[in-house]
C-alpha positions in Angstrom: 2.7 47.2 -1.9 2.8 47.2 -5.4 1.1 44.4 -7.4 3.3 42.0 -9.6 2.6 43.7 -13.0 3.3 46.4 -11.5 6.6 45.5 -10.4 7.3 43.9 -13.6 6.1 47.2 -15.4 8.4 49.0 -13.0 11.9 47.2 -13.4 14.5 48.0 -16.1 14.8 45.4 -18.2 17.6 45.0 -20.4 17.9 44.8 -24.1 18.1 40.6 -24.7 21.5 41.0 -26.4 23.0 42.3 -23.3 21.5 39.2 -21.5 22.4 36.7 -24.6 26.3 38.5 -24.4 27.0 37.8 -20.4 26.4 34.2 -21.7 29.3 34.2 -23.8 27.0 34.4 -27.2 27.2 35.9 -30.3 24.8 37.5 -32.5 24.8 34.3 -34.6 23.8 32.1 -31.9 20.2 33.1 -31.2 17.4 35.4 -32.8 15.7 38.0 -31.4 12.0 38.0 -31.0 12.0 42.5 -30.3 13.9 43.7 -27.6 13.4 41.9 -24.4 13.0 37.9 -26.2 15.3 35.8 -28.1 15.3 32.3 -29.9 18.3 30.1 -28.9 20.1 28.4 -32.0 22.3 24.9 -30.5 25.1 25.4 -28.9 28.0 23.1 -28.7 29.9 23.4 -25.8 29.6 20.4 -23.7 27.6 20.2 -20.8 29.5 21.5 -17.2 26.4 22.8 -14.6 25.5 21.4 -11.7 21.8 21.0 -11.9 19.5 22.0 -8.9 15.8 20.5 -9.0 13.1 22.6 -7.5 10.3 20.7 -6.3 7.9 21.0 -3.1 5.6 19.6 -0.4 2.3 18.6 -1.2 0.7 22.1 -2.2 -2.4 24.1 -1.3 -4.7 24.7 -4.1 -3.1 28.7 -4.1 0.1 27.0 -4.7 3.7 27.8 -2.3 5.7 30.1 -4.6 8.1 26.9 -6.1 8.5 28.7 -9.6 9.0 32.6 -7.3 11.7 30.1 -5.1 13.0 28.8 -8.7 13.9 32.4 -9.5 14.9 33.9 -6.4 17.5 30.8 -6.0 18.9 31.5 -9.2 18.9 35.8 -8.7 20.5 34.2 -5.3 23.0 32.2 -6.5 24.6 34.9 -8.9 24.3 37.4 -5.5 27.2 35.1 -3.8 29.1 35.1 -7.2 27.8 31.8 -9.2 27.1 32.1 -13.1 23.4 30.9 -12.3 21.0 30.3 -15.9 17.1 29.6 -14.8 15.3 26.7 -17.2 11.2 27.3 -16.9 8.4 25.7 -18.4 5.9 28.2 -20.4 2.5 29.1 -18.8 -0.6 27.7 -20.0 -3.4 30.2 -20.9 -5.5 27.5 -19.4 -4.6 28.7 -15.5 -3.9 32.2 -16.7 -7.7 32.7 -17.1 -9.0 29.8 -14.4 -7.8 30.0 -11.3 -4.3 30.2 -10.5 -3.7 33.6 -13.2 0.0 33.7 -14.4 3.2 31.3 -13.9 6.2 33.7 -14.0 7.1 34.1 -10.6 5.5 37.1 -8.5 6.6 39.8 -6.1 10.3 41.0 -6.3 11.0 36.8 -8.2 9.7 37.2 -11.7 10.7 36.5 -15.3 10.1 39.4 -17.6 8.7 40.7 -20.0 6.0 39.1 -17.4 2.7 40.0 -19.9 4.8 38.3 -23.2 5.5 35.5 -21.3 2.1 34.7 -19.5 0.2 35.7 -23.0 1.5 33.7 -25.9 5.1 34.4 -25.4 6.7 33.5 -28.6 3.6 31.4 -29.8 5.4 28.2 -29.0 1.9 26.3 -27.8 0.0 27.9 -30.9 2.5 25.8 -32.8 1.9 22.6 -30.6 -1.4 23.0 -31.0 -1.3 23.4 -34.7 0.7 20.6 -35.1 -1.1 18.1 -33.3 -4.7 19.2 -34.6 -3.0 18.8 -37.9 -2.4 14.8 -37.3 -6.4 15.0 -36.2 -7.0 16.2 -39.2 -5.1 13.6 -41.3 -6.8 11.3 -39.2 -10.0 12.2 -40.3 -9.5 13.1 -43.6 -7.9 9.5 -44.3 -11.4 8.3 -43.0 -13.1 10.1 -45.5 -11.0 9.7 -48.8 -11.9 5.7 -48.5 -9.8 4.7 -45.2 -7.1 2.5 -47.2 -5.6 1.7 -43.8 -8.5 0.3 -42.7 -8.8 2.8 -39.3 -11.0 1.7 -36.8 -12.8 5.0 -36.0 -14.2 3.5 -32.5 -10.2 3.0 -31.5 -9.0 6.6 -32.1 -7.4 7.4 -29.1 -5.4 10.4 -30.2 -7.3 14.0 -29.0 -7.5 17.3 -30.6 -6.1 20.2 -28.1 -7.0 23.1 -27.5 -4.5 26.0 -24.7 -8.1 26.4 -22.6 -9.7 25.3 -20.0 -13.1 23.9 -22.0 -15.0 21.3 -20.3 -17.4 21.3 -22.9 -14.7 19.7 -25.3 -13.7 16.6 -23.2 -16.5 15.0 -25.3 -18.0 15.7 -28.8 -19.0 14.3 -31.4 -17.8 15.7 -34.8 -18.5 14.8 -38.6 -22.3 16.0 -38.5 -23.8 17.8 -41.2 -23.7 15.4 -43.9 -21.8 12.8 -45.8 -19.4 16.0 -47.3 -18.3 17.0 -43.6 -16.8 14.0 -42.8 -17.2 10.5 -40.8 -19.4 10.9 -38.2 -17.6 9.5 -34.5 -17.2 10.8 -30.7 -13.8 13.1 -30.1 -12.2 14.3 -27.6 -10.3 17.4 -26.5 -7.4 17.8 -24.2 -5.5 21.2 -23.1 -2.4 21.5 -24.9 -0.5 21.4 -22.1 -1.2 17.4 -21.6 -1.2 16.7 -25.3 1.2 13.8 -26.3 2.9 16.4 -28.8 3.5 18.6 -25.9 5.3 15.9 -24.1 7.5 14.4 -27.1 8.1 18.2 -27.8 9.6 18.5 -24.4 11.8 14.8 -24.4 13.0 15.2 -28.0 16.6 16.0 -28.2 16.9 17.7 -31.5 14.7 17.7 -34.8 15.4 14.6 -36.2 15.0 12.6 -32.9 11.3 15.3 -32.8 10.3 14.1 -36.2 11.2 10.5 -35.1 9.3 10.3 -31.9 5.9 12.5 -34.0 6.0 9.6 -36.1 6.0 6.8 -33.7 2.7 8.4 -32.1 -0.2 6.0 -31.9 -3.3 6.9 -33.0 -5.3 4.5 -33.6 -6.2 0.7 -34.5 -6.9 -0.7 -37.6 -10.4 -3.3 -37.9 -8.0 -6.1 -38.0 -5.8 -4.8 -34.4 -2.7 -3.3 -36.0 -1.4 -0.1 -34.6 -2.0 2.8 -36.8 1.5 5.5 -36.1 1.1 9.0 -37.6 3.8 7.8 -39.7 1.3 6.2 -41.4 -0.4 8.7 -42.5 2.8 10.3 -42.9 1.8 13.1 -40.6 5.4 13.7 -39.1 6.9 16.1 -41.6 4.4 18.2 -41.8 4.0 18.4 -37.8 8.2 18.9 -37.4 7.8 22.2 -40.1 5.4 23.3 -37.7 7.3 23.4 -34.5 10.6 24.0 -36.2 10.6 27.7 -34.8 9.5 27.0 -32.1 11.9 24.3 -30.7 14.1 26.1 -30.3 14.4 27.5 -26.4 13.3 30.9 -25.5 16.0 33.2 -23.8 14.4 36.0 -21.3 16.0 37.3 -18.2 14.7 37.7 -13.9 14.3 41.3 -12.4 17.8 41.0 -11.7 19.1 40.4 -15.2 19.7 36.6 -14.2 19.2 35.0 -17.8 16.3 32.6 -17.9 15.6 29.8 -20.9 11.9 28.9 -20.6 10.7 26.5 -23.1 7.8 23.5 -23.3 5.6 22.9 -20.5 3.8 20.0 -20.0 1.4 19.6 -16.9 2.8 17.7 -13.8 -0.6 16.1 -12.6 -1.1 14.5 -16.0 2.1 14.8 -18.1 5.4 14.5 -16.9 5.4 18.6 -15.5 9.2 19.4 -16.8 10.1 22.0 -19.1 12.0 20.7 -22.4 15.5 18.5 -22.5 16.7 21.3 -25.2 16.3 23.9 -22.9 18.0 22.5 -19.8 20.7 20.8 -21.8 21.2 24.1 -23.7 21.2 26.0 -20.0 23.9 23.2 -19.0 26.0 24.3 -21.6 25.9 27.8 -20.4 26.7 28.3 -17.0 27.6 26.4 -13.8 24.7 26.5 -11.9 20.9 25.6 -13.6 17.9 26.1 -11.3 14.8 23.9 -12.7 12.0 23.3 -11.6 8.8 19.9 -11.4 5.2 21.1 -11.3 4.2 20.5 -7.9 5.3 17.4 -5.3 8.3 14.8 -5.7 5.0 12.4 -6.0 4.6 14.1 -9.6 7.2 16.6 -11.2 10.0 15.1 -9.2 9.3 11.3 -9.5 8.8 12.0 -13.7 11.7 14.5 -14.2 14.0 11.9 -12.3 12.1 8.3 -13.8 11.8 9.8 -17.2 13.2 12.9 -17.8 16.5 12.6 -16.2 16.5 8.9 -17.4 15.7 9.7 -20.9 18.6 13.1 -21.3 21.2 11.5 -19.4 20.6 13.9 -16.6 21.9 13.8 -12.8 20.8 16.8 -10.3 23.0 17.5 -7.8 20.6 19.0 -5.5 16.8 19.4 -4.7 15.4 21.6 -3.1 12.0 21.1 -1.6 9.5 24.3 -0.8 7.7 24.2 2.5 5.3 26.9 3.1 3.5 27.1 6.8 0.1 27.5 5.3 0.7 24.2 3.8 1.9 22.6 6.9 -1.1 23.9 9.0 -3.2 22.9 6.0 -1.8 18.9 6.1 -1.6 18.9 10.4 -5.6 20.3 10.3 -4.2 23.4 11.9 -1.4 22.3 13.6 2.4 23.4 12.0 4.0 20.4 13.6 1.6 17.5 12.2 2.2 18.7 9.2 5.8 18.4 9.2 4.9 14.6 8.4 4.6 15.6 4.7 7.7 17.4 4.4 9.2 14.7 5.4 7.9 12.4 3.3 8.6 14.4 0.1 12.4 14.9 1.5 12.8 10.5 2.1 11.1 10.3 -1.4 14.1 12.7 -2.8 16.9 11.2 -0.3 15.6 8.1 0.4 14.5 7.1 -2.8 16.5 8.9 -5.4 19.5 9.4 -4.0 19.5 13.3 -4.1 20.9 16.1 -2.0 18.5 18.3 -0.4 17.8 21.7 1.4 14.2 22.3 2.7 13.6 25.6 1.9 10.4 27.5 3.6 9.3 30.4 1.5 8.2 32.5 4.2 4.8 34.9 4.0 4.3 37.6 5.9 2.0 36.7 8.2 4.6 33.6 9.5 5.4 34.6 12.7 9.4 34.1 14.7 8.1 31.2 16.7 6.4 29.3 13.6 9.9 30.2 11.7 11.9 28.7 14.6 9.6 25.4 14.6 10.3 24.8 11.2 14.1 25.0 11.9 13.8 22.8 15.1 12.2 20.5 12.8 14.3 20.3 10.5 16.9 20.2 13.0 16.0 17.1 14.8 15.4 15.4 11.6 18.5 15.8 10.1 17.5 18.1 7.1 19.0 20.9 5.8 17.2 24.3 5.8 17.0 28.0 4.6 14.2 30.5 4.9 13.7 32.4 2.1 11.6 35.9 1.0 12.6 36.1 -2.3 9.0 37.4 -3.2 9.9 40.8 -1.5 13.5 41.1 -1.5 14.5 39.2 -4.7 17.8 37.7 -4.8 19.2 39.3 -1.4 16.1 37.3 0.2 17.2 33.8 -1.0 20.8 34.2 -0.5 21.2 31.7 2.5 19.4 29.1 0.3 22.1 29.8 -2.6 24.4 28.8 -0.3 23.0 26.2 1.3 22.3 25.0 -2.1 26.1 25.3 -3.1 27.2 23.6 -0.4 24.7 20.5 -0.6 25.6 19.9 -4.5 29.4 19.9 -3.8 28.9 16.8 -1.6 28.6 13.2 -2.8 25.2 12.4 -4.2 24.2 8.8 -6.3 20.7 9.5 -8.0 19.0 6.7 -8.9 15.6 5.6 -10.2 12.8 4.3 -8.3 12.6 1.5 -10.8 14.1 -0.3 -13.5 12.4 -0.1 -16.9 12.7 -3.8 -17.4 10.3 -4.0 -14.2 6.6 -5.3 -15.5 4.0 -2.4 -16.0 2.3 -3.8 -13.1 5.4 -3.7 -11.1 6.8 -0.5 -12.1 3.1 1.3 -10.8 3.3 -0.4 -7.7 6.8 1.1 -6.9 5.8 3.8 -7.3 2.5 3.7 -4.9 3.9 2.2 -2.3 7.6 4.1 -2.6 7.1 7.4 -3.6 3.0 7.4 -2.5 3.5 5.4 0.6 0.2 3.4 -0.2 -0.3 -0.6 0.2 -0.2 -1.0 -3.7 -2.3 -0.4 -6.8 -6.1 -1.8 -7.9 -6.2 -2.5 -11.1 -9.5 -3.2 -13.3 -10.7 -6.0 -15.2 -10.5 -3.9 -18.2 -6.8 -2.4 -17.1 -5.8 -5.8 -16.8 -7.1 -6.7 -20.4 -5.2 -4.0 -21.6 -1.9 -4.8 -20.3 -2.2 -8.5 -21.1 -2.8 -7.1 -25.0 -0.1 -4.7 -25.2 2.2 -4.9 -27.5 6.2 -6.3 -26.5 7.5 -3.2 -27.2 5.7 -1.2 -24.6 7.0 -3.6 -21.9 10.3 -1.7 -21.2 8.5 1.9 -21.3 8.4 4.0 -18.2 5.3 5.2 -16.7 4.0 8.9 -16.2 1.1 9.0 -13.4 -2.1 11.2 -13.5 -3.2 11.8 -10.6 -4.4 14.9 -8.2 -1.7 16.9 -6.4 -3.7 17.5 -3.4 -2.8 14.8 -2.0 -0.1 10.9 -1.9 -3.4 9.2 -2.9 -5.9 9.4 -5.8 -8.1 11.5 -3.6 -7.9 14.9 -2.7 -9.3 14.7 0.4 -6.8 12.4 2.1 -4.0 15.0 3.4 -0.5 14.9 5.4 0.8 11.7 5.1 -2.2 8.9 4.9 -1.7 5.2 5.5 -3.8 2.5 4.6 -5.0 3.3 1.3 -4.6 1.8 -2.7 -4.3 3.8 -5.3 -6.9 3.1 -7.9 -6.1 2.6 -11.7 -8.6 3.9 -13.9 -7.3 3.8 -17.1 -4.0 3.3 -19.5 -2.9 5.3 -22.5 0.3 4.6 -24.8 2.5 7.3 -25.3 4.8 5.9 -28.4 6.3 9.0 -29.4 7.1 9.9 -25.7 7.8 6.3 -24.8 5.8 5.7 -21.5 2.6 4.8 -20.2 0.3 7.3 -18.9 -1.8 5.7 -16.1 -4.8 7.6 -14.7 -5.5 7.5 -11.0 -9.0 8.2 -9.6 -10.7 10.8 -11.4 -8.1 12.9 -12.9 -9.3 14.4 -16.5 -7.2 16.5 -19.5 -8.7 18.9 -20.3 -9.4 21.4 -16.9 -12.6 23.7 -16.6 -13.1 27.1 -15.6 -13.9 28.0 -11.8 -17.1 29.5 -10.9 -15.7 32.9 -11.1 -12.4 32.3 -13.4 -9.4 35.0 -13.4 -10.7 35.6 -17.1 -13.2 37.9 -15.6 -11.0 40.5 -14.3 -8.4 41.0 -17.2 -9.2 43.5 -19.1 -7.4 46.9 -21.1 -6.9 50.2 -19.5 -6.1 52.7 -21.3 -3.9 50.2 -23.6 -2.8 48.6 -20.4 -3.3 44.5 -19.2 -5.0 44.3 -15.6 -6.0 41.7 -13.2 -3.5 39.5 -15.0 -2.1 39.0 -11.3 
């Protein structure tokens, strides 16, 4: 069987102003970046899609295809006759070259130009990173011409970035070398992807509400306790020039021709895991049908696209649906397919239950699933009131995902009343404990002396602020380890951060970090050239 690149390398793609036409565009309306890329300009028609939410059980560490499901569904959806637009998140180059390797779909399911899209794309995250090492750099360079805001260098909190898994950067000290190289403190380094500017990138609904929310980003404390913004050091300008390009979404197409807007992507396990409101309200605009997707479980993409993203945009799905793999259940049961049903079913209550939503259980199948384990799963889902679809959209494509368009289609024309699991004028407190013991199933949330401290300092304004979890996927709990569905556990509060410009609360679970490190034997080690050619990208 061919590999994914080569399947990608394979396919006829076609020119991006064929794609950019079937929309209903004109040449005026976006820019293109060669032949095969395009930059969306805004477009005013009003919003008319239903919006379909891809999200999944809790994963393996391999992953269970949700972005090659996200694809196929939407290839699927246009195969039974629905104008069907795809809204992705960007890959990081921090999995490219760890572990996981590239986040465009794989098999016979893939956005293309693949390479372009894993490997800078249109240089969107260079400009996030530029931008928000440029407010480090203001930072520091207001130290050093005399510090008339009277910064606090001890209570930076605000981190340089850097699109790389670099351990070696979570802590550093910087400023050495001499009075003429700056003040001398400890810095830290996260990967762009769970950068604050990365996240207000991705909630911001046009440039002045982008230049806004850069400016209300706290970075710091003054000696005498005030808040220090980057409007202060009137940082926000100069940060909004920077991104100004690349705000604007990215238009690329599936195997199939199926157009696909992928723009922003913040991580799920730290950030809030949803690509950017600009390019899923711009998708909206455009079609009937929008297939998104929430990095990883409803306990993380699912639970922030719905508490803050959907909150934020206005936004209502009218269906999920939720990726079940067999590997994963056998993984969660300790072998056994039917045990670890239990966490399917607790990510479909979180999504009915709990929000309100719509949904089809969809099992990606592999090849080595077997009639009788394919049969379970439908008896399961069966007796549990659930409705299902198998799909193989990673070797047929679109023709392989068609009974989950339609199940799809027939779940979003029903009745639906999302809601959120809680109400911003909740306390902090509150609002993290709904969420452990609703979405997480655990007995509540332990919070630490110093935690406490910092909540009882907080400023009024963060009170109504929603909250964005960190936390491992592996698993409901803080700890990887626990699998399936445990009971009898707290989750464990380690830490608080203030997200002004994003307007929530990050709150670190267990021992969750920002900035990722290579593997033992990273995916970097295989890419290479051949004769002018990328390998072992997949």
């Amino acid at each position: 069987m061919l590999s994914d690149i080569e399947i990608a390398r394979n396919a006829v793609i076609r020119n991006i102003s064929c794609i950019a036409a079937d929309l209903g565009l004109k040449e005026d309306d976006y820019e293109c970046y060669g032949k095969y890329k395009a930059k969306l300009f805004a477009v005013s028609a009003p919003r008319k899609a239903k919006l379909i939410l891809v999200t999944a059980m809790t994963p393996t560490k391999q992953g269970d295809g949700k972005t090659t499901i996200s694809i196929g569904l939407a290839d699927g959806l246009r195969k039974i006759g629905k104008k069907s637009i795809l809204a992705l998140r960007e890959p990081s180059l921090g999995p490219v070259f760890g572990m996981k390797g590239g986040a465009a779909g794989g098999g016979y399911s893939q956005v293309v130009p693949m390479e372009d899209i894993n490997l800078h794309f249109t240089g969107d995250f260079h400009a996030i990173t530029s931008a928000n090492n440029l407010l480090c750099a203001l930072i520091d360079n207001h130290l050093q011409q005399g510090n008339t805001l009277g910064i606090d260098p001890r209570t930076i909190t605000f981190k340089r970035c850097l699109d790389m898994n670099d351990r070696a950067l979570r802590h550093v000290v910087i400023g050495m070398g001499g009075k003429s190289n700056g003040v001398v403190r400890e810095d830290h380094f996260c990967i762009t992807v769970a950068s604050e500017v990365m996240a207000v990138f991705c909630l911001a609904t046009s440039l002045e509400d982008l230049e806004e929310r850069l400016g209300n980003i706290t970075v710091a404390q003054t000696y005498d306790k005030r808040e220090v913004k980057a409007r202060d050091l009137k940082a926000q300008g100069a940060m909004t020039v920077l991104l100004k390009e690349a705000f604007r979404p990215n238009l690329v197409q599936t195997l199939e021709g199926t157009p696909a807007i992928i723009h922003g992507g913040p991580f799920a396990n730290i950030a809030h895991g949803c690509n950017s409101v600009q390019a899923t309200d711009t998708a909206m605009r455009l079609a009937d049908y929008v297939v998104t997707e929430a990095g990883f479980g409803s306990d993380l993409g699912a639970e922030k696209f719905l508490d803050i993203k959907c909150r934020k945009a206005d936004l209502a799905p009218s269906c999920a649906v939720l990726v079940a793999t067999i590997k994963a259940m056998k993984l969660h049961g300790d072998g056994d397919m039917k045990t670890g049903f239990a966490n399917v079913k607790k990510h479909f209550d979180n999504l009915r239950n709990i929000f309100g939503l719509n949904v089809v259980v969809n099992l990606n199948r592999f090849g080595n699933d077997t009639e009788e384990e394919i049969a379970l799963f439908r008896q399961l889902c069966g007796e549990n009131n659930m409705a299902c679809s198998v799909s193989t959209g990673f070797v047929d494509g679109g023709n392989g995902c068609i009974e989950l368009a339609e199940k799809v289609v027939a779940e979003a024309e029903k009745k639906s009343q999302p809601q959120f699991l809680y109400e911003l004028s909740d306390s902090i407190e509150e609002k993290i404990n709904k969420i452990a013991r609703k979405c997480y199933g655990a007995d509540g949330a332990v919070f630490p002396t110093a935690v406490l401290k910092k909540l009882e300092n907080l400023a009024p304004e963060y009170a109504n602020y929603a909250i964005c979890i960190a936390k491992t996927q592996y698993s409901f709990s803080d700890d990887p380890k626990l699998l399936n569905v445990p009971a009898n556990f707290k989750i464990n509060v380690r830490d608080i951060d203030i997200k002004s410009g994003c307007g929530f609360i990050v709150v670190y679970l267990g021992d969750i970090i920002t900035m990722p490190g290579l593997p033992k034997v990273p995916n970097a080690e295989v890419i290479k050239l051949v004769d002018g050619e990328t390998v072992g990208l997949f």
